[in-house]
C-alpha positions as CSV (number, residue, x, y, z in Angstrom):
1,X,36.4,-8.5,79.4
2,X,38.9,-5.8,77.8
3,X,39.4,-8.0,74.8
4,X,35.4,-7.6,74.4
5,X,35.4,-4.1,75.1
6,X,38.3,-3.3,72.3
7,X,36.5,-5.5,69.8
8,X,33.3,-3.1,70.7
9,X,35.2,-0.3,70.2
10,X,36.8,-1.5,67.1
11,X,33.3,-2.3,65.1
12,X,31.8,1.0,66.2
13,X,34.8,3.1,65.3
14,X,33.4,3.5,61.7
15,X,30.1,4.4,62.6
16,X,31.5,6.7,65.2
17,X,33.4,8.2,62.5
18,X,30.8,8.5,60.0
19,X,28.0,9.8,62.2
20,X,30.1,13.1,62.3
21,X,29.6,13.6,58.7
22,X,32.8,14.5,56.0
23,X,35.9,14.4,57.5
24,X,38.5,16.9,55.8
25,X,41.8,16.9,56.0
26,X,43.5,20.1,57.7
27,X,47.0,19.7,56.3
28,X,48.3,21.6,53.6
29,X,47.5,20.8,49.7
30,X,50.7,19.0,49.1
31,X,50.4,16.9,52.2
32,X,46.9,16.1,50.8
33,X,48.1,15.1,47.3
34,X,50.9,12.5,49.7
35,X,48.4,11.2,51.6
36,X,46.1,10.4,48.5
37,X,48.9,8.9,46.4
38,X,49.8,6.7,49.8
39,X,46.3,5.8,50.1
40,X,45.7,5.4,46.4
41,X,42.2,7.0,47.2
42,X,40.9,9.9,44.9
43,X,40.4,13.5,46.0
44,X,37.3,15.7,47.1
45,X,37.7,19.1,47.2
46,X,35.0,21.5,48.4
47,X,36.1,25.4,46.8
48,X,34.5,27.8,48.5
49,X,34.4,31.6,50.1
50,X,33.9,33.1,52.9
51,X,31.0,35.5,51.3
52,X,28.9,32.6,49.8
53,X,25.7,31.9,51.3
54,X,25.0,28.4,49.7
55,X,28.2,27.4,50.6
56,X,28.2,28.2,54.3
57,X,24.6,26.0,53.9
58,X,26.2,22.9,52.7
59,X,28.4,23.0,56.0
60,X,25.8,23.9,58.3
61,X,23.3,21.6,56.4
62,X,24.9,18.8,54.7
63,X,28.5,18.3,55.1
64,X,27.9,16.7,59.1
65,X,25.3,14.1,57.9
66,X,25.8,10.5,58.5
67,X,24.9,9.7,55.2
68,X,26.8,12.2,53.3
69,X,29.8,11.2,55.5
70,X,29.6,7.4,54.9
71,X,29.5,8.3,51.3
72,X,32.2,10.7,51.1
73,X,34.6,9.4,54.1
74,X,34.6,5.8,52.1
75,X,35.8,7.1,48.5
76,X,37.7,10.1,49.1
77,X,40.6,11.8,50.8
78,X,38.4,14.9,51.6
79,X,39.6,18.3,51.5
80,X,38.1,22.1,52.0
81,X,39.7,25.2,50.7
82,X,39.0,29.1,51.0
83,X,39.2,30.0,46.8
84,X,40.6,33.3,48.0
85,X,43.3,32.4,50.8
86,X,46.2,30.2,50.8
87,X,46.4,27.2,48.8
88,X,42.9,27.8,47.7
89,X,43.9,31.0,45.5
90,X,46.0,28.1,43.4
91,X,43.8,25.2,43.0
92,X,40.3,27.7,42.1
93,X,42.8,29.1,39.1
94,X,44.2,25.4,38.3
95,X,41.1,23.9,38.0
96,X,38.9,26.9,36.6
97,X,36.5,27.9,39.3
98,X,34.3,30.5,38.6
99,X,31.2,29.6,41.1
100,X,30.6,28.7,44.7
101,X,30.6,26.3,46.2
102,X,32.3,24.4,43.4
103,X,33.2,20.5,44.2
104,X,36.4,18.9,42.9
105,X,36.8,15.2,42.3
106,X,40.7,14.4,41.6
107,X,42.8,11.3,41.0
108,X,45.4,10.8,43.6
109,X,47.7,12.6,41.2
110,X,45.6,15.7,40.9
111,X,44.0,15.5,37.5
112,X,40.7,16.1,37.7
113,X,37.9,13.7,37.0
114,X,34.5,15.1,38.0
115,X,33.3,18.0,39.2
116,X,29.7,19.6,40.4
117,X,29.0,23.0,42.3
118,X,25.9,24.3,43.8
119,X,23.8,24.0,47.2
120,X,22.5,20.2,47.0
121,X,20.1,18.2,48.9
122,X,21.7,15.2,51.0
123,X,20.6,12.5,48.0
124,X,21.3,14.9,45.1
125,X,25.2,15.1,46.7
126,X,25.6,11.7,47.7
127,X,24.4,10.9,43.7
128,X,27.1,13.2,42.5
129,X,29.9,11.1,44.5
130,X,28.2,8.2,43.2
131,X,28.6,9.8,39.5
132,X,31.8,10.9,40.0
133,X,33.4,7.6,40.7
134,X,31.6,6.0,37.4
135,X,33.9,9.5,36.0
136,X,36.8,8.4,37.8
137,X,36.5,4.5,36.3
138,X,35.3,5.9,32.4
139,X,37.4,3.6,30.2
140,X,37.7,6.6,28.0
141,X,39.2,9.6,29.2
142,X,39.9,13.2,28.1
143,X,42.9,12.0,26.6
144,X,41.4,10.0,24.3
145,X,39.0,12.3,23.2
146,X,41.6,14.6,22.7
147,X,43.3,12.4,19.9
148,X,39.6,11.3,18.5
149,X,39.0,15.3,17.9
150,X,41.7,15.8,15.2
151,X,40.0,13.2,13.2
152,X,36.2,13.4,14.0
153,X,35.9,17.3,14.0
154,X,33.8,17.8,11.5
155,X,31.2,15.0,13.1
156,X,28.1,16.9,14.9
157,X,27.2,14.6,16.9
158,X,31.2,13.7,17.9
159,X,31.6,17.2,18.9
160,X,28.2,17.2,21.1
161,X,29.2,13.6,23.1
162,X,32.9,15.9,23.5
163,X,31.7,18.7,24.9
164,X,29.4,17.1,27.5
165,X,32.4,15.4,28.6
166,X,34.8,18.3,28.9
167,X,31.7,20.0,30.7
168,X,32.0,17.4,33.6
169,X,35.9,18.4,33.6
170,X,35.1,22.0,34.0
171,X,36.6,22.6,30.7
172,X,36.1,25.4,28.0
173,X,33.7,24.8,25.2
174,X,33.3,28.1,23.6
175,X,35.9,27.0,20.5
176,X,33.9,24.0,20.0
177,X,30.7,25.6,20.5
178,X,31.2,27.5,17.4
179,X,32.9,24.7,15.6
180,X,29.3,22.9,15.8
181,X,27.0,25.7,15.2
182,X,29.0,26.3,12.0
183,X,28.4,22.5,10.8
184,X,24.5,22.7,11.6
185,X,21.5,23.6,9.3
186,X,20.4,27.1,9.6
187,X,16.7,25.7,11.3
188,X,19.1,23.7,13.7
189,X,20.3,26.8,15.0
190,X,18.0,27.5,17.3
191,X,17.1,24.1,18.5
192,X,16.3,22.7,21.9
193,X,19.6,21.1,21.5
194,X,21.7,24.4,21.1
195,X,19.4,25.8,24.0
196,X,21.1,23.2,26.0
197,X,24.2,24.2,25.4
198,X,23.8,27.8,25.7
199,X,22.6,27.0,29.3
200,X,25.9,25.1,29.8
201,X,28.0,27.3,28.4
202,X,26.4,30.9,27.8
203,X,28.2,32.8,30.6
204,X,31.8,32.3,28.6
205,X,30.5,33.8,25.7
206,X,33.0,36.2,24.1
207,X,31.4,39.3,21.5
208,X,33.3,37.8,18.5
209,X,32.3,34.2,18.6
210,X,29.8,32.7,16.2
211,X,28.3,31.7,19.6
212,X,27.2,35.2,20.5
213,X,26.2,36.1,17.2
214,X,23.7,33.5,16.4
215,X,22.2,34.2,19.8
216,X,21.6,37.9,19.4
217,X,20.5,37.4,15.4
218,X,17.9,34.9,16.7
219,X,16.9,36.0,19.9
220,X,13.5,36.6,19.4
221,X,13.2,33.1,18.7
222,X,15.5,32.3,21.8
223,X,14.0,34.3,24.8
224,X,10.9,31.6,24.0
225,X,12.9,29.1,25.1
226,X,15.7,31.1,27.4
227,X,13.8,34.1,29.0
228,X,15.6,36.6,30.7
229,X,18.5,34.4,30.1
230,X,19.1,35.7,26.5
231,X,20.2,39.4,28.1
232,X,22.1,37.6,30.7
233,X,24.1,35.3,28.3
234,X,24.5,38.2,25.7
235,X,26.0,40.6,28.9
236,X,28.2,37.9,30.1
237,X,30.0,37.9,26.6
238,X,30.0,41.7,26.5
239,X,31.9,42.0,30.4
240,X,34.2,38.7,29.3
241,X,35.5,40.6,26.1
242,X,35.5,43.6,28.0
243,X,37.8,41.8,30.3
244,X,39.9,40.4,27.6
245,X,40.4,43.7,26.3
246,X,41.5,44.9,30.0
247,X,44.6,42.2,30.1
248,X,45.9,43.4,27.1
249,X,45.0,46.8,27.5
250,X,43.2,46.9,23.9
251,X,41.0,49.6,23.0
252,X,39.8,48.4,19.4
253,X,38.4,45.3,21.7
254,X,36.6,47.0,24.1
255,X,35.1,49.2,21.2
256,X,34.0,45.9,19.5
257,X,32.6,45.1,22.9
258,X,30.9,48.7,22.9
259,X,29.2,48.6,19.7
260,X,28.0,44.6,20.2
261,X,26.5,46.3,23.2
262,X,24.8,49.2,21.2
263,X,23.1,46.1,19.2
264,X,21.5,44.8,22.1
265,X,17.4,46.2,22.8
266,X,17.2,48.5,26.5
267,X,16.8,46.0,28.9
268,X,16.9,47.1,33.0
269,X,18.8,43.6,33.8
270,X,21.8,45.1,31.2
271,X,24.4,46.8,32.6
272,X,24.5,50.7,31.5
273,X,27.3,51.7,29.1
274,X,28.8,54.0,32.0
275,X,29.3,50.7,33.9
276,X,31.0,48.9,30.9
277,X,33.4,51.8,30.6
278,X,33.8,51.4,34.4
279,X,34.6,47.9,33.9
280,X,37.2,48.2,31.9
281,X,39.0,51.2,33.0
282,X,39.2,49.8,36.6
283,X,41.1,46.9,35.7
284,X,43.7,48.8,33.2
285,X,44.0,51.3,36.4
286,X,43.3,54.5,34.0
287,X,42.3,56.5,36.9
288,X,41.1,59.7,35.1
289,X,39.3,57.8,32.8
290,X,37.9,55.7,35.6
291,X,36.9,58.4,37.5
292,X,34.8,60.3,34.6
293,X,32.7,57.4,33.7
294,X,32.3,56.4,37.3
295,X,31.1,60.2,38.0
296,X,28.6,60.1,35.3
297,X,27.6,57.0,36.3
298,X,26.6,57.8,40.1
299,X,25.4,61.3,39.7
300,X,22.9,61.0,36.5
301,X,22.0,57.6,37.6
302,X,22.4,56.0,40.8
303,X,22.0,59.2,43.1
304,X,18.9,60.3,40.4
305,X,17.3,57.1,42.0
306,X,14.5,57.8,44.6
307,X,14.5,55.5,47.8
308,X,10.9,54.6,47.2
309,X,11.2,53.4,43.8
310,X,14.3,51.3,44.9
311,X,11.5,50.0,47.4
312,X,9.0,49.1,45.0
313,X,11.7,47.2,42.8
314,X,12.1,45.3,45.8
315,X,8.7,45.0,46.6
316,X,8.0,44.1,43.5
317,X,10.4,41.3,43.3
318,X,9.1,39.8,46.2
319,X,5.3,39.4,45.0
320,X,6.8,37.6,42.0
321,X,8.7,34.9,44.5
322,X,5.9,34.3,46.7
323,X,3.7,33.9,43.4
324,X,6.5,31.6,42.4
325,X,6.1,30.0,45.3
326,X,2.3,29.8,45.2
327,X,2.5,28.0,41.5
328,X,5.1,25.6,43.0
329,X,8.3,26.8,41.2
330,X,10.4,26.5,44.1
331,X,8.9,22.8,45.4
332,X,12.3,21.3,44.9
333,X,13.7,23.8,47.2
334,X,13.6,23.0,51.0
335,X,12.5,25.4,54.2
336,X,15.8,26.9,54.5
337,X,16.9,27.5,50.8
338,X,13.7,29.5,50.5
339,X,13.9,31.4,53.7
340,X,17.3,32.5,52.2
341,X,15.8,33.1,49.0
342,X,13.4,35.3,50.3
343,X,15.8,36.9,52.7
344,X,18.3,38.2,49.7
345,X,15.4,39.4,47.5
346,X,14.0,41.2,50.2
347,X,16.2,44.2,49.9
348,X,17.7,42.9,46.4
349,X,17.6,46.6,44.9
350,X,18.5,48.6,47.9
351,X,21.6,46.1,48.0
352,X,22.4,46.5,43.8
353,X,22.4,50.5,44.2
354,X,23.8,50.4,47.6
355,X,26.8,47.9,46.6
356,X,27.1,50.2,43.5
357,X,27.6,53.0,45.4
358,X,29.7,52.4,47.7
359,X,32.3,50.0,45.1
360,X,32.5,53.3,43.4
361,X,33.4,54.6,46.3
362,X,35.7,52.7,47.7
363,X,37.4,53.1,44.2
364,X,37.5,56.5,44.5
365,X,39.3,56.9,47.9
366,X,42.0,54.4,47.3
367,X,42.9,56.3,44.2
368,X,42.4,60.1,44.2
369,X,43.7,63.0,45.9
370,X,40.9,65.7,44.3
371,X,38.8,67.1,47.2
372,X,36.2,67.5,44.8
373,X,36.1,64.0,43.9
374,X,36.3,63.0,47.2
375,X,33.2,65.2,48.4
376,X,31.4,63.5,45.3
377,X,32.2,60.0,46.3
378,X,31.3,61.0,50.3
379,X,27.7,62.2,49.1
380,X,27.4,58.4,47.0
381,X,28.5,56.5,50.3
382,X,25.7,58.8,52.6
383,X,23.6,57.5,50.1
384,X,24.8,53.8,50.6
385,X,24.3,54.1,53.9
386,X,20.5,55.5,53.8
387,X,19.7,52.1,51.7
388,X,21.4,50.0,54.5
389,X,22.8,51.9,57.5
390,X,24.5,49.1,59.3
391,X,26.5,47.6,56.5
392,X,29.9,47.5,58.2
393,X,32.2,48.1,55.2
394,X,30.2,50.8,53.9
395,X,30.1,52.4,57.1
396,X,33.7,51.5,57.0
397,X,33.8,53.4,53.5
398,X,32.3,56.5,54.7
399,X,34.7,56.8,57.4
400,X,37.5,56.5,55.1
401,X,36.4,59.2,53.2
402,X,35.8,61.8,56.3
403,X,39.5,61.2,57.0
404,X,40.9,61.4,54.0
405,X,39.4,65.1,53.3
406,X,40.6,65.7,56.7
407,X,37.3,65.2,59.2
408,X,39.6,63.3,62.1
409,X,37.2,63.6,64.8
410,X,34.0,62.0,62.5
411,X,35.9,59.7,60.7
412,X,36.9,58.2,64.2
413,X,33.3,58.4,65.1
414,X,32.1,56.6,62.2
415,X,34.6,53.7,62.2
416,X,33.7,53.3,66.1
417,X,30.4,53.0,64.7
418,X,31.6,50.4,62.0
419,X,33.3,48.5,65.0
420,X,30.2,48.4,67.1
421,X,28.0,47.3,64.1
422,X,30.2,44.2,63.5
423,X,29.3,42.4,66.5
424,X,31.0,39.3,66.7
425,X,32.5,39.2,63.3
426,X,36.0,39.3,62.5
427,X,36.5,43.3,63.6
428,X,40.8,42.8,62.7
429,X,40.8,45.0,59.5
430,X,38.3,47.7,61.4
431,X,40.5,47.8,64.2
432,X,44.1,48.4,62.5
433,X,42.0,51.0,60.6
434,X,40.6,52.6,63.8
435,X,44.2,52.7,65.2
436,X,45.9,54.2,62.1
437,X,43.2,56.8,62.3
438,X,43.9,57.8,65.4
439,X,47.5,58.0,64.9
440,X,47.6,60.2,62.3
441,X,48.8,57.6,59.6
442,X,47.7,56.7,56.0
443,X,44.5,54.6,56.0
444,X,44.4,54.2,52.5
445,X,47.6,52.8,49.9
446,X,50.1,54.5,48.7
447,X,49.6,56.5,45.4
């Protein structure tokens, strides 16, 4: 009778196992990269953060079914990590990820394979563990391409059947990119094949790539075939050269970046100039600088903004989803994907101008002293708070401000109030705040 009841157990054990869903590992990444090369079983990795919406839906919605599990559990040694904590921090900037939740499939030795990233239906993520394994097994890896480049780089259609494979790998594209717009006819320009690449690759555009210029010379022709997209491909190459020109601290780069930007027709989804400026003088930490733009910025801009046409932006925004949703542009999307949808571009605008606001902020308190500034960035933080009065951090943020100008008793008040408003979230950082506050001490860093 126990022999029976062990050989029960022992032929259930799977499906017991699998009927939870994935099972990650909870060690650390190098006892993960043991146990794989023991095993000799390739790697899942799920990146994501703690603020993205889609991914806290894959583990609510995906990651514990049965299916997925049996999938997953069978293939891979299967691993989660934060992209902002711990070992996390290293693999996102090893592996180049820029979006959440982004999925990494790895050899046992770490080099990377596969990869996918998005919210995904049960079938559409068990096809992309499916896909990656046909990666994993491709008799022709990157390697090979590698060596095949230096002889076939003047071949079109080499370079295309390249790039789509250092796309799976998560790799840059934008030096090929221009490599094979350059060996095209001038109609093949703006083809439905370059469209398809611009989709791929469009948000690593850089201002002096052959890439960016052919898309804002012809983008008449492209917003046909891209939309919106065209403004959003043609700011991303802006804010990346912008961002180039930060590391290096290069101001004849982020003037290039400038006058690219003056080319480009008004558009509401661009970024104002006052915000590029902003951009690049918070990362170089040229306060003064910083703080002029940002002023400009808030007071002739943001604050000039009335709360009921932020509304009707919303508003707005909202007809157009459920119209959307009417013509069936959102079918492939289930209940909950759409509830969310609608949920975030409820209050989209009041969010954009809130966030705005209070980032500025924030900025400003960490790094000034001036009592003037100070009062400026307090009024832009009020005004946060009338667009969504129980945000924690940017009731956090006001409170900050009260002490620093030397309001005690109302920044106490306030970050009580920032306390109470959290709930049951993680209420640590509020707390050490509240207590430094009430000791007298330094809430914000040194300066």
């Amino acid at each position: 009778m126990k022999k029976r009841i062990i050989t029960i157990v022992t032929l259930l054990l799977p499906l017991l196992v699998f009927s939870q869903g994935i099972q990650f590992e909870h060690g650390t990444w190098k006892e993960v990269l043991q146990k794989a090369q023991q095993t000799n079983k390739p790697i899942f990795i799920d990146v994501y953060t703690s603020w993205c919406g889609p991914c806290r839906m894959m583990s609510q919605n995906i990651f514990p079914l049965a299916e997925v599990g049996k999938a997953y559990n069978a293939n891979f040694i299967c691993y989660q990590v934060d992209a902002e904590k711990g070992d996390g921090i290293e693999i996102a900037k090893k592996y180049g990820v820029r979006a959440f939740p982004t999925y990494l499939f790895l050899k046992s030795d770490g080099a990377i394979f596969s990869r996918a990233s998005g919210y995904k239906e049960a079938k559409d993520f068990i096809a992309d563990s499916k896909s990656a394994l046909a990666d994993m097994n491709d008799p022709k890896p990157i390697a090979v391409w590698e060596k095949e480049y230096i002889e076939q780089k003047n071949d079109p259609a080499f370079l295309l059947d390249y790039m789509n494979k250092r796309s799976k790998l998560g790799m840059s594209n934008a030096t090929l990119f221009d490599e094979y717009l350059k060996l095209i006819s001038e109609e093949e320009l703006t083809s439905d094949i370059v469209v398809k690449i611009y989709i791929k690759d469009g948000q690593q555009l850089r201002v002096n790539s052959f890439a960016f210029e052919n898309l804002l010379k012809n983008r008449n022709k492209y917003i046909a075939k891209l939309f919106g997209f065209v403004s959003v491909y043609l700011q991303a190459g802006i804010l990346n050269t912008v961002h180039d020109a930060a590391k290096s601290k290069d101001e004849q780069l982020l003037a290039t970046a400038i006058k690219a930007y003056d080319q480009i027709p008004e558009n509401p989804a661009l970024k104002r100039k006052d915000e590029i400026y902003i951009e690049y003088y918070q990362r170089t930490g040229e306060t003064d600088n910083y703080l002029n733009h940002a002023t400009n910025f808030c007071n002739n801009y943001l604050m000039k903004m009335s709360i009921d046409s932020i509304d009707k932006k919303d508003q707005l925004l909202s007809q157009n989803l459920e119209k959307g949703i009417s013509s069936g542009a959102f079918s492939k999307l289930d209940s909950t994907s759409l509830a969310q949808l609608k949920t975030d571009l409820a209050h989209a605008e009041r969010n954009e101008i809130g966030g705005s606001l209070n980032s500025v902020a924030w900025q400003v308190f960490e790094k000034v002293i001036d009592k003037i500034a100070l009062q400026d960035a307090l009024r832009w933080s009020s005004r946060s708070l009338e667009l969504s009065p129980r945000n924690v951090a940017w009731i956090d943020t006001y409170a900050n401000l009260l002490y620093k100008i030397g309001r005690k008793e109302e920044a106490i008040a306030k970050e009580e109030e920032a306390l109470h408003s959290a709930g049951k979230k993680d209420t640590k950082w509020l707390e050490e705040t509240l207590a430094k506050m009430k000791a007298g001490e330094k809430t914000w860093k040194k300066m």
